[in-house]
ZAMARGU-4260 file (C-alpha; in steps of 0.2 Angstrom, whole numbers, plus 5000, padded with zeros to 4 digits):
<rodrens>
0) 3838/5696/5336 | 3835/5698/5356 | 3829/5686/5364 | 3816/5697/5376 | 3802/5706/5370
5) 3811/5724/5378 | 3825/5729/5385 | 3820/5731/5404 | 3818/5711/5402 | 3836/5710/5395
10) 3843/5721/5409 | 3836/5709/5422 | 3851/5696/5418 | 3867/5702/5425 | 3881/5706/5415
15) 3896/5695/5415 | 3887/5683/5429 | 3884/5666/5427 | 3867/5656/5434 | 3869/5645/5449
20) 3866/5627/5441 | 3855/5621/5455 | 3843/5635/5453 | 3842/5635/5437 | 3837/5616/5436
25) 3825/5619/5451 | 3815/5631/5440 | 3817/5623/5422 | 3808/5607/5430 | 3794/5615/5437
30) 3792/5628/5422 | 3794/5612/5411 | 3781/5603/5421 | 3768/5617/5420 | 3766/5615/5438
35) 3760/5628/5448 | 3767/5634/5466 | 3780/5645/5474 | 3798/5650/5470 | 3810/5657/5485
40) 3828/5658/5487 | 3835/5660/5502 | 3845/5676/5499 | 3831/5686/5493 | 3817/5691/5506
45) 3799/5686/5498 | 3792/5674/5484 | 3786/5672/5469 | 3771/5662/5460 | 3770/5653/5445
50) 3755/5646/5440 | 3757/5630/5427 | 3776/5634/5426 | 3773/5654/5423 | 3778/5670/5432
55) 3761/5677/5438 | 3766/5693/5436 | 3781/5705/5433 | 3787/5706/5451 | 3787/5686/5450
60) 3798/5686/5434 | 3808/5697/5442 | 3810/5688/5457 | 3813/5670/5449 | 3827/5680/5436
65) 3836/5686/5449 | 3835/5668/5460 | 3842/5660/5445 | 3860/5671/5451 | 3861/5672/5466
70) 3855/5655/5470 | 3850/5645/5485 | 3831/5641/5475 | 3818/5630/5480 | 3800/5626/5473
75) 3786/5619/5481 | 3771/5614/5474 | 3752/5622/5477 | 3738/5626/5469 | 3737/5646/5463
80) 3728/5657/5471 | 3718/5671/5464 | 3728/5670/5447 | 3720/5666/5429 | 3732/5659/5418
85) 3750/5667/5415 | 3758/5672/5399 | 3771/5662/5393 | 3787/5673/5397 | 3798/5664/5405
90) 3810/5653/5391 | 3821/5667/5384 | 3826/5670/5402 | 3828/5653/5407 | 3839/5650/5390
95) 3849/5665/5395 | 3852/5660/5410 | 3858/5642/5403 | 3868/5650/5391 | 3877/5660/5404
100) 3888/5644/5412 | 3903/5636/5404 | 3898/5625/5387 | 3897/5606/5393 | 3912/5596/5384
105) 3904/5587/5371 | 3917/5574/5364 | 3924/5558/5367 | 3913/5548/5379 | 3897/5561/5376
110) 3895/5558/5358 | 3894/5538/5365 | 3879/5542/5375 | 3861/5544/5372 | 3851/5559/5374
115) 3839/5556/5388 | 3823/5565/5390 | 3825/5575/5408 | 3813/5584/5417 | 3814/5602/5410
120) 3809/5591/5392 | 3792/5598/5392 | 3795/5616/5387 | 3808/5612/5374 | 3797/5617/5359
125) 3797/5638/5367 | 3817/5637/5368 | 3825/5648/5354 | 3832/5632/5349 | 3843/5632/5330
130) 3837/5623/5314 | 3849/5608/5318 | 3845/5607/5334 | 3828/5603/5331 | 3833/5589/5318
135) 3842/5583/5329 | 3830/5582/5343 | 3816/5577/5331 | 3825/5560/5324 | 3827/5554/5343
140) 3815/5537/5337 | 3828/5526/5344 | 3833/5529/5361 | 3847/5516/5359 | 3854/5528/5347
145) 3872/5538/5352 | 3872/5553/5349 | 3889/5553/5338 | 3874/5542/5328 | 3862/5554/5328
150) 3873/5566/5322 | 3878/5553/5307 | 3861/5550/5304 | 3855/5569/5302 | 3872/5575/5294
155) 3873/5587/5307 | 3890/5593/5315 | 3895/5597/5331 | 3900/5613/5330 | 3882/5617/5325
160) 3873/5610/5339 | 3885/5611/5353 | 3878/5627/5361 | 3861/5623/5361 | 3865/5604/5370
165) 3875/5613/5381 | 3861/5623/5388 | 3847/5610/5386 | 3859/5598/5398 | 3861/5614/5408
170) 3842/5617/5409 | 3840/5597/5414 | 3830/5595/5398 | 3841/5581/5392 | 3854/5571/5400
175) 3869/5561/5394 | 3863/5541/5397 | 3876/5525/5393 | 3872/5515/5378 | 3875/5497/5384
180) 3885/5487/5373 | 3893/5501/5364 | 3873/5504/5357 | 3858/5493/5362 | 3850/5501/5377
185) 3852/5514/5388 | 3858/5511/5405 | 3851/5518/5420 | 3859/5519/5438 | 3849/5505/5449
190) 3843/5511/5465 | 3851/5502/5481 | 3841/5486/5486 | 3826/5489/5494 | 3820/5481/5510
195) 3807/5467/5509 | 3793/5477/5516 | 3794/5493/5507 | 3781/5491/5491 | 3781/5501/5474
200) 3763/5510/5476 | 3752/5508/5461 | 3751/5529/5461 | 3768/5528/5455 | 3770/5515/5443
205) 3751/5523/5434 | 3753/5541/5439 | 3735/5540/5443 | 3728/5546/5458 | 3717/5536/5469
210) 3725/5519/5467 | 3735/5512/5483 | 3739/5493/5483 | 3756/5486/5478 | 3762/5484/5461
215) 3764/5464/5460 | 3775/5457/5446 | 3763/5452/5434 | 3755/5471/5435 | 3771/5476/5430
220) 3773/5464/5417 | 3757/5471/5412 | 3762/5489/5412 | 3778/5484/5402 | 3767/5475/5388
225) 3755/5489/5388 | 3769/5503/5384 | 3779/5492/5372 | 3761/5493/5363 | 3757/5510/5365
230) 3776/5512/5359 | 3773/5499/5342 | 3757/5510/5338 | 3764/5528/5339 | 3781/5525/5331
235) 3769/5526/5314 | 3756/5537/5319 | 3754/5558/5316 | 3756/5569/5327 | 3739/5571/5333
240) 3736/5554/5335 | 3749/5553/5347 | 3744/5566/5355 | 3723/5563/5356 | 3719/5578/5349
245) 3715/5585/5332 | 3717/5599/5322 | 3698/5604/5324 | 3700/5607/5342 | 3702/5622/5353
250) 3719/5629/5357 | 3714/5624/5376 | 3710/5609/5372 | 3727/5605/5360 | 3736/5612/5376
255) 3727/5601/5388 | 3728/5583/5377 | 3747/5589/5373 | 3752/5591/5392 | 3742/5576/5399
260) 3752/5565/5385 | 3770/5573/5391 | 3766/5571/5409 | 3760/5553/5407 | 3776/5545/5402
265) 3787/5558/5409 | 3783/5552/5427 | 3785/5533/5423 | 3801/5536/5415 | 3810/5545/5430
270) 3802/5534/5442 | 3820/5525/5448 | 3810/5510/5458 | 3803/5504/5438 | 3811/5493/5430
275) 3826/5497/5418 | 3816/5491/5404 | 3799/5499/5407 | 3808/5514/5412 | 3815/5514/5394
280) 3800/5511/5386 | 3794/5527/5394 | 3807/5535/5389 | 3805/5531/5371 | 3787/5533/5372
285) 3790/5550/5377 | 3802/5554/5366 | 3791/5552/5352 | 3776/5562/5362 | 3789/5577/5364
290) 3793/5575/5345 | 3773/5577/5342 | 3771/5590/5354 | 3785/5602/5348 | 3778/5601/5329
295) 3761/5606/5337 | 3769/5618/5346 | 3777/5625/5330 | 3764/5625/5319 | 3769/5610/5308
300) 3762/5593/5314 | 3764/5580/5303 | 3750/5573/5297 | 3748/5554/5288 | 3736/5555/5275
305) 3725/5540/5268 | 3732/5535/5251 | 3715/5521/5246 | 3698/5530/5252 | 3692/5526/5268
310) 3697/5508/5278 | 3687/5515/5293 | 3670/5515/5282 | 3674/5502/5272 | 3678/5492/5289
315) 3660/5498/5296 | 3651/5492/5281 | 3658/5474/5282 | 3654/5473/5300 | 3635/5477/5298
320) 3635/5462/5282 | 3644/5449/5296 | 3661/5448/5286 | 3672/5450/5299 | 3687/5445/5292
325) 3687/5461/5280 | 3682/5470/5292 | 3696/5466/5303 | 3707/5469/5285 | 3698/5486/5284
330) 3705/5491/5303 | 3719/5485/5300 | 3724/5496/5287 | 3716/5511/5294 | 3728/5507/5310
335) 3743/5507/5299 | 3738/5522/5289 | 3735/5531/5304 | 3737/5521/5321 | 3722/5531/5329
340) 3713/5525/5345 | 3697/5524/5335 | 3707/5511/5320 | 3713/5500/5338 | 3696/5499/5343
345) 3687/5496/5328 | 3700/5484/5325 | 3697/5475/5344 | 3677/5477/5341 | 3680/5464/5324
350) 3690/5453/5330 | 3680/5452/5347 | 3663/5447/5336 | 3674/5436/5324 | 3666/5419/5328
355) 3679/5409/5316 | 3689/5413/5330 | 3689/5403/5348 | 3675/5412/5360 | 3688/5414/5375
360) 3704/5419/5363 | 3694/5431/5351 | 3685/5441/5367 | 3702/5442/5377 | 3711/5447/5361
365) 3696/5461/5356 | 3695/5468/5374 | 3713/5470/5377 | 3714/5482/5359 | 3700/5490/5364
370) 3705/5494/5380 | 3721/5499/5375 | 3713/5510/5363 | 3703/5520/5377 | 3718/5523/5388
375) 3726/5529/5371 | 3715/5547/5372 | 3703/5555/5383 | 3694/5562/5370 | 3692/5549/5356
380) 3673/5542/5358 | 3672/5525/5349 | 3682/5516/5360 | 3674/5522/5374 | 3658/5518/5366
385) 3663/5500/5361 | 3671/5497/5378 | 3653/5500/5385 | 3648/5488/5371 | 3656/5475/5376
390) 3653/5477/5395 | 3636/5476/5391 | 3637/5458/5381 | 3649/5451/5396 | 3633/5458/5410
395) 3643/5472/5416 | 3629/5486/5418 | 3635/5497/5429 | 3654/5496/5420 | 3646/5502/5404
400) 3636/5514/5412 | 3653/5523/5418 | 3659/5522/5402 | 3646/5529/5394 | 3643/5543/5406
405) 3661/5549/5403 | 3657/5547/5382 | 3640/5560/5384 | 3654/5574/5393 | 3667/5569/5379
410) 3653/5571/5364 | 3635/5571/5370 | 3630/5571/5351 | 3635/5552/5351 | 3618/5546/5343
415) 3621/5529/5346 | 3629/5529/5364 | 3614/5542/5370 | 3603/5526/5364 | 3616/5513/5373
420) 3614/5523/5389 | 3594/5524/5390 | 3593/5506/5385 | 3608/5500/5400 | 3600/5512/5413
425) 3583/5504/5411 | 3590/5488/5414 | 3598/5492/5429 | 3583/5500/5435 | 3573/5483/5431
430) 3586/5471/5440 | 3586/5482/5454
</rodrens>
């Protein structure tokens, strides 16, 4: 079966020639990043847009196929002009392209090493990938894991997979990582010393806009606790949870939540001035995001079913009777059966009101899960709803009032986080 949809695609790829390597891993990132911006090669007079890592149009595919051979690309990043959205055309030819350079060895030293998650990662669920391939890919939990033992593990050989490892390393998708130790935890290169005055920007350790001041110790301490939590609750979640989507949801929106997941991690996790070990829990993170994000790309998430009822109702009922302590039981379960935002912050909202428990230790442990829980998905309304909840009983109006003014746009029908609003606003109004 050919990989493009006619043959005047197929004729865009040279016979007999091979891609230049630095090319083609200047445009897998950016096609894998969905970023949008402008592709040129100094050999070829013009330019070509993609617009979220797409070809605008036929003479931009052209252009970024034929880059890929003669070499000499670049890619800079702007916002598109006067284009809609692009049709995803551009994989088979990026996979041929890969598939045109010499096979990587893969023996020895390689079967020691680790898969790494590269740049290019985020596209991995369009490549024409084979069967074991995939199974391969998709038993990644362990990022200490070689890949001679993820071949054990699967019962997959070599032969089978070589080809498509080859290209993905070709296509900076993955990388070969050492495994410290013969299997513990991967490695990275350490960046040279830096001087004292130069300061890790909070930009780059968040990948949030807006945020300047340095990164101090303890917030990086904070952002390693946080990701080894976000990694403990995903490891046993679906694949929508993962995610912070669900099936019910538009196509656009899938896209959107699956994108914002992969980018998230994928920006910590090649950040070099990070920490080895916060970098690593980024990758492992991501790993398991990229694992969710390919099943939904396919068609087959995996989804964990509930085996006793509802925890989630039963939890609710015990919290309106005052018997937090089921309750909590309740969450807790829910959590484990599903490990959704929602189940975290039900679960932080219990133990937060649990007065067998010490006032300062109960209200730091509650918040922190709760918390947690909203930066877990954009789009998941009870923690943002019982974050504002909890604002208001520490007196910070104009906190919940944020919050709640970003629950209306995620789902204006929230009955009880309308009333919340109305009630906090009026109080405002009167202190004021």
């Amino acid at each position: 079966m050919s990989l493009f949809p006619n043959a005047e695609e197929a004729a865009m790829h040279p016979p007999g020639a091979q891609a230049d390597p630095e090319s083609l891993v200047v445009v897998a990132k950016a096609w894998g990043r969905r970023q949008s911006g402008v592709v040129r090669s100094v050999y070829l007079p013009g330019r070509a847009s993609l617009v979220q890592g797409e070809p605008s149009d036929d003479f931009a595919l052209g252009y970024v196929v034929e880059g890929l051979y003669v070499g000499g690309v670049g890619f800079n990043e702007a916002e598109p002009l006067g284009f809609g959205g692009a049709k995803p055309r551009l994989a088979p030819h990026l996979w041929a392209a890969a598939c045109s350079l010499p096979a990587a060895p893969l023996s020895g030293e390689s079967l020691r090493s680790s898969l790494v998650d590269g740049a290019g990662i985020g596209g991995v669920g369009l490549l024409p990938l084979q069967r074991q391939t995939r199974k391969l890919l998709a038993i990644r939990h362990d990022p200490r894991d070689s890949l001679g033992r993820l071949l054990q593990l699967g019962r997959i050989e070599l032969d089978e997979v070589v080809q498509d490892l080859s290209c993905l390393l070709a296509l900076g998708a993955l990388r070969l990582g050492s495994v410290a130790g013969g299997g513990d935890t991967p490695r990275r290169p350490r960046p040279p010393p830096r001087p004292p005055s130069r300061v890790v920007h909070a930009e780059r350790v968040e990948a949030r806009p807006g945020r300047s001041r340095a990164v101090t110790g303890a917030q990086l301490e904070k952002l390693r606790v946080r990701l080894q939590r976000e990694l403990d609750i995903i490891s046993a979640a679906d694949d929508w949870t993962v995610v912070g989507a669900n099936a019910a949801m538009g196509s656009d929106a899938v896209e959107r939540a699956c994108e914002r997941m992969t980018r998230r991690y994928a920006r910590l996790m090649e950040d070099e001035r990070l920490p080895a070990q916060v970098q690593d829990l980024a990758q492992a993170v991501h790993a398991r995001v990229l694992l969710a994000v390919t099943r939904i790309q396919d068609g087959r998430p995996a989804v964990i079913e509930a085996a006793f009822g509802d925890p989630m109702e039963e939890g609710k009922r015990y919290l309106n009777e005052g018997e937090f302590e089921n309750a909590q039981k309740c969450f807790t379960l829910a959590r484990q059966q599903t490990a959704s935002p929602a189940s975290s912050a039900w679960l932080g909202w219990a133990i937060y009101n649990d007065r067998t428990r010490p006032e300062i230790a109960r209200r730091a442990k509650g918040r922190e899960l709760i918390e947690l829980a909203e930066s877990m998905s954009e789009h998941a309304p009870d923690p943002l709803y019982l974050l504002a909840r909890v604002e208001v009983l520490e007196g910070e109006l104009l906190r919940a009032w944020n919050h709640l003014e970003k629950l209306m746009k995620v789902a204006p029908d929230h009955r009880d986080g309308r009333a919340l609003l109305i009630e906090v606003r009026s109080q405002i109004h009167q202190d004021s």
